[in-house]
C-alpha positions, 0 to 999 in steps of 0.5 A: 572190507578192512578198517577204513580211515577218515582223510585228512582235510587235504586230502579232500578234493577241493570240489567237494568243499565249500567255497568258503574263499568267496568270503575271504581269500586267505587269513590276512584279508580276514585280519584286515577286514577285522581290524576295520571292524575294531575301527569302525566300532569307536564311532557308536560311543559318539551317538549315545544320547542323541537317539531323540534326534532322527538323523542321528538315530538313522546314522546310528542304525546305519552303522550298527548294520554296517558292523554286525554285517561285518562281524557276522562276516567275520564270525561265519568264515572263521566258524567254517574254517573252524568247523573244517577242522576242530584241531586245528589251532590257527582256525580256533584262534580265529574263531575265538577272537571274533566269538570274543570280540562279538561280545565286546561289540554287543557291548558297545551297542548296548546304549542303543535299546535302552535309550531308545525305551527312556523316550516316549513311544510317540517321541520315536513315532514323530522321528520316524515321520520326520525322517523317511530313511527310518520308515523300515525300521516301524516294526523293529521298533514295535517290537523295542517297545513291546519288549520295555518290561524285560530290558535293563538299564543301560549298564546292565544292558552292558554288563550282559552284553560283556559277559556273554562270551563267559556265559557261552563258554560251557557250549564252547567247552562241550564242543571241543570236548565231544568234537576234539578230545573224546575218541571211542573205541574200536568196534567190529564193522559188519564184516568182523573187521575192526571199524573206526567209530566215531560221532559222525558214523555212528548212525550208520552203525546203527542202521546195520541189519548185524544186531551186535554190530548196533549194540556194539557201537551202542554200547562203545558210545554211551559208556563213553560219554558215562566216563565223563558223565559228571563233567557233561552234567556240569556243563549242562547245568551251568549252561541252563543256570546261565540262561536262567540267570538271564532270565531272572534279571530281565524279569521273566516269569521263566527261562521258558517265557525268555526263550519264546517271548523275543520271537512273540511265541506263546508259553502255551505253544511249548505247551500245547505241543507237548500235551498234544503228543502225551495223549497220542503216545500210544501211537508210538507204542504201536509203532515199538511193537510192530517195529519189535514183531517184523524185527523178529525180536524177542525183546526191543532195545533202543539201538534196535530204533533205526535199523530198516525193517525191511530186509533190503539191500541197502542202496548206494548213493553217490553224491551226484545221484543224491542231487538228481533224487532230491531234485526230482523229489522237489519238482512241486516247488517250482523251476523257480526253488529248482534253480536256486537248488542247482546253483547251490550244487554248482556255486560251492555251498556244500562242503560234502564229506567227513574227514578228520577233525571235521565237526560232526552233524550237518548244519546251514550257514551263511550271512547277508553278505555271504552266499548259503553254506552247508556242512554235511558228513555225506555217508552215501545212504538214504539217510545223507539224501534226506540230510542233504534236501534238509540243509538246502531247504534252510539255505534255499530258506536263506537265500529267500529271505536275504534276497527279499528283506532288508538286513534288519529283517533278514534273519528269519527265527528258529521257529520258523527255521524247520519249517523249510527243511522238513517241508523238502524231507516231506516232498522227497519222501512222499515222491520216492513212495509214490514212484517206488514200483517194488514193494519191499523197498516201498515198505522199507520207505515207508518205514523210513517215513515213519522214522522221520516223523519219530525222530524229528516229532516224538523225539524232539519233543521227548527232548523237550520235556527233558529241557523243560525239567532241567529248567524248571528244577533249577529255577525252583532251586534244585540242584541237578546232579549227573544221577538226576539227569540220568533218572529222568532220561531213563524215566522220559524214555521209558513213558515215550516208547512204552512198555515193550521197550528195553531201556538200557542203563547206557542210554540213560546218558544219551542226553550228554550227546545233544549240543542242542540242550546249549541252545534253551528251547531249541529242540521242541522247534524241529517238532513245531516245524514239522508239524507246519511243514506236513501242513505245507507239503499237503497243501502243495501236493494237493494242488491247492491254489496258490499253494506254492506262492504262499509257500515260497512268501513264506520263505521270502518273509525273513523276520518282517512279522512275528512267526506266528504271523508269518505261518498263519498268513501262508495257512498254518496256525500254530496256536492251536493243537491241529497241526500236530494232531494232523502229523499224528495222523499222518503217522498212524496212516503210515502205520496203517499202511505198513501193517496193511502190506505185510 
């Protein structure tokens, strides 16, 4: 094969793109739409002060939604567009403008918490009985109240408000920088020809059974993120320094307390988390071994992680193929779930393929007023099946909750975010081990199990332990340098694989590619929710009553109780180390069986 280059955006055929045109038709309806919205917004000065009143309470509620529905609107279809294409600039502009204008918007609402804390709890109770249009809003208001210790005064509330768009622009500027400006040297392909790398092929290179293919692409990638190591530390840095200073003025204890404290999360889940994998790390080591003995290697390196170590052939997925596999793999959910799979496939929620200048990764998208979107980089391997399972689990997680829940609880949290993604990589994985009737392959998808649970568990929470470090230093006044970062990932690295595992000084800078590290206390989610989707996935596999009703509550219960609440009623208590000691033991029963087989 010869050099392959991406296309175009045009050049990509418009049914494998998402239907971002049911959102708008073009920029000007956007324009109008927006205009509106500046419009609309005048009109919530007029209510400051009157919050004690019900009906002017109600009217106010009613307003706000009807801005931020718009303005969500807004920002996801200039996001998509955005997204389509990181160079273009007519997209990017819109993207900034509505980003921009968010802020001023949050700004304009800030009065509302504020005033609402400065009367007494009973005083908002009686409104509540006088006006029935308020009734749904009982718990956004408990949890108002619940939150009186950490909201600020009415022009602090506002100056926050005003200066989040600042404080956001290191992500901003990360983005553009990885997405936009890098670009990577050539690498040789499998076949010796030179190959185009690039962030959303790279896995694929790492997956080659060519070991200096890997190391190459490995190699290319990481020392070019190390020529821009000191500005990645900066933007790192000022990210969590932004956050914590956010977290000082509302008088948390810590940046970590912050991030957990709106959704009600106990500091000791994040905790319990990550000491509950510490003292089953040898599982990992165990894994690093057996991975280095049926790889025939003489010494494991990191880019050695994700290569199959069963010498298959790889299989080759169409996108059309893709959907019947992840189809078949979600038959336990129901025709119900099925449906709204295929309507999703049919209905333009997928836009498909790379294609240059297109954000790398995949992610689910969408609004109340909008259908599901989802962004993938399809490859056509095993890898893109599951990405495609996981991404329309948190769309299907969204079609639910909208459906199901009043805009105010409509937005369900990252905590339990992951939770639905992961439970359709769960199924699908467990379905094609079962029906595999070749005992290569079904090793090979043994193994690609065991994976998922290392990097979605172990390494999630690896990544944690960096967040954690780079928080805590900070608040105890240390100052980071791109040195400090590179010495504790190497560190981190070393602890979780083992000592079998070579850590190359080019995987020290490994933490500058994580876009996760601009969202604080992001990443140990992806680890919680796996823990709760192993949970899940065992009780519908298993059969147990009512499993999949419970299940799909789940789905359906949006942000109308607090997370640990929502888990816990479905079967699955997040307080307590069993989930993640059960996934460990998942592990090591893959592990069994793999050993066991050769």
């Amino acid at each position: 094969m010869g050099e392959q280059k991406l296309k175009k955006r045009a050049e990509i055929n418009s049914g494998d793109k998402w239907a971002v045109e049911k959102i708008y038709p073009d920029t000007k309806a956007w324009k109008t739409d927006f205009e509106s919205l500046k419009e609309d917004a005048q009109k919530l000065s007029g209510y400051a002060g009157k919050l004690n009143q019900a009906k002017s309470l109600l009217d106010l509620l009613l307003l706000m939604e009807k801005l931020n529905r718009l303005a969500e609107k807004l920002a996801v279809y200039a996001e998509m567009r955005a997204d389509e294409d990181t160079a273009n600039p007519e997209f990017m502009a819109l993207k900034s403008g509505i980003s921009s204008y968010c802020s001023e918007l949050m700004a304009k609402e800030a009065f509302f918490e504020p005033e609402i804390l400065s009367y007494p709890e009973e005083t908002v109770r009686q409104e509540v009985k006088e006006e029935p249009g308020l009734k749904m809003y009982q718990f956004a208001f408990q949890n108002i109240f619940r939150q009186k210790p950490h909201t600020l005064d009415k022009k602090s509330e506002a100056l926050l408000a005003a200066v989040s768009d600042c404080l956001n622009s290191p992500e901003k500027s990360y983005t553009l920088l990885t997405n936009a400006d890098m670009t990577f040297p050539k690498i040789h392909g499998e076949d010796g020809n030179p190959a185009e790398l690039t962030e959303s092929n790279y896995h694929s290179f790492l997956m080659s059974r060519n070991r200096e293919t890997r190391r190459e692409a490995f190699l290319s990638l990481f020392r070019t993120y190390g020529n821009f190591k000191n500005t990645f530390a900066s933007l790192l840095m000022s990210s969590v320094k932004d956050f914590i200073f956010q977290s000082k003025e509302r008088h948390y204890t810590s940046s970590l307390e912050c991030s957990l404290a709106p959704n009600n999360i106990p500091v000791s889940v994040y905790h319990t988390a990550l000491e509950t994998i510490h003292e089953h790390l040898e599982s990992l080591h165990r894994y690093v071994g057996l991975k280095k003995k049926l790889l025939k290697l003489d010494e494991i390196h990191m880019y050695d992680l994700y290569v199959p170590v069963i010498d298959i052939p790889a299989k080759h997925y169409e996108f059309d193929e893709a959907v019947q596999t992840v189809k078949e793999g979600l038959a336990p959910l129901g025709e119900e779930y099925l449906g709204l799979f295929e309507k999703g496939i049919r209905e333009g929620w997928v836009d498909r393929y790379p294609n240059k200048g297109k954000r790398s990764g995949g992610y689910s998208t969408g609004c109340y007023d909008t259908q599901p979107y989802i962004l993938l980089n399809y490859n056509y391997d095993y890898d893109g099946v599951s990405t495609l399972a996981h991404e329309m689990g948190h769309s299907i997680h969204t079609y639910y909750s909208g459906k199901n829940q009043p805009y105010v609880y409509s937005n369900y949290s990252l905590f339990c975010a992951e939770t639905a993604s992961t439970t359709n990589e769960s199924l699908l994985i467990h379905y094609l081990i079962n029906k595999e009737t070749d005992r290569n392959r079904k090793l090979y998808l043994i193994s690609s199990q065991l994976e998922q649970i290392r990097t979605t568990v172990f390494r999630q929470l690896l990544f944690a332990d960096f967040e954690l470090f780079t928080h805590e230093k900070t608040e105890a006044g240390v100052q980071l340098t791109a040195k400090d970062l590179c010495h504790f990932w190497h560190d981190i690295n070393q602890k979780y694989y083992g000592p079998e595992m070579v850590v190359d000084p080019e995987n020290d800078m490994e933490w500058a590619r994580i876009p996760h590290f601009y969202s604080d206390f992001y990443v140990y989610q992806y680890a919680t929710g796996y823990a709760a989707a192993n949970s899940f996935s065992c009780m519908i596999l298993e059969g147990r009553e009512n499993a999949v009703e419970k299940y799909k509550g789940f789905l359906k219960s949006g942000s109308s109780d607090y997370p640990i609440n929502v888990l816990r009623r479905a079967g699955v208590d997040m307080e307590t180390s069993r989930p993640m000691e059960d996934v460990v033991r998942t592990f090591d029963s893959l592990l069994d069986m793999l050993e066991g087989a050769l």
